[in-house]
C-alpha positions in Angstrom: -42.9 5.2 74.9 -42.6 1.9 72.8 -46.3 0.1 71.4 -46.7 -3.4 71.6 -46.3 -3.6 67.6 -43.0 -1.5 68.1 -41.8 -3.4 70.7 -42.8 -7.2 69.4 -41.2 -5.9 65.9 -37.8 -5.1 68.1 -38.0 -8.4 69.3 -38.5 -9.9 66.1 -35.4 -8.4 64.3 -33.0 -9.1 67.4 -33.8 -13.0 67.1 -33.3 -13.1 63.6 -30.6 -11.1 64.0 -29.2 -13.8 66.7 -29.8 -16.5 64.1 -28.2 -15.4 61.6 -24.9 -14.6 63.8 -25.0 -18.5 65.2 -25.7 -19.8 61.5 -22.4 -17.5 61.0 -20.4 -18.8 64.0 -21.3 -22.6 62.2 -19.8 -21.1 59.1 -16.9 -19.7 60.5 -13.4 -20.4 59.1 -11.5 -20.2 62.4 -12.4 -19.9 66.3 -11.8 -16.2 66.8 -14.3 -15.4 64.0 -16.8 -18.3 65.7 -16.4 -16.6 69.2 -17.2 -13.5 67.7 -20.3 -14.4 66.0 -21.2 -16.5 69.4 -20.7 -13.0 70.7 -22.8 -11.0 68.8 -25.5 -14.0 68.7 -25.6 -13.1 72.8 -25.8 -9.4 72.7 -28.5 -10.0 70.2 -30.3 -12.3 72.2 -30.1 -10.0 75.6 -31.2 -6.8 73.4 -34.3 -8.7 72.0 -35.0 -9.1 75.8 -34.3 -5.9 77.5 -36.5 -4.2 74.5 -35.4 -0.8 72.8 -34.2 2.1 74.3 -31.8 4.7 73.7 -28.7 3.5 75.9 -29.7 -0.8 75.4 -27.0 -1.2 72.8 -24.0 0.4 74.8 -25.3 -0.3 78.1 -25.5 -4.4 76.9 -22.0 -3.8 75.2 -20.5 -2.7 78.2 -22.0 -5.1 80.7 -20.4 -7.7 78.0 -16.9 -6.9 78.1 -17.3 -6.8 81.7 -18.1 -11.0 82.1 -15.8 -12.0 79.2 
């Protein structure tokens, strides 16, 4: 089981993680690439939420591609 230093430190990383990816989309030369970093700014966003676990990364993936 995740501590509250363990999981606040997930958090932490995802968020930055998620800013760095919608600085990126900003940045981007063309749409596709913006989408993509929009993208990855979400997944980021909803993993920072749901908090670690061992399936949270392909499970979010998944769910996704499902509502694009």
């Amino acid at each position: 089981m995740f501590d509250t230093k363990q999981l606040r430190k997930h958090a932490l990383e995802c968020l930055r993680l998620q800013a760095d990816c919608m600085q990126l989309s900003k940045a981007a030369p063309n749409r596709n690439l913006q989408m993509h970093f929009v993208d990855m700014a979400q997944f980021w966003g909803a993993l920072a939420v749901s908090g670690p676990s061992e399936n949270a990364g392909p499970e979010l993936l998944k769910a996704g591609m499902k509502t694009s």
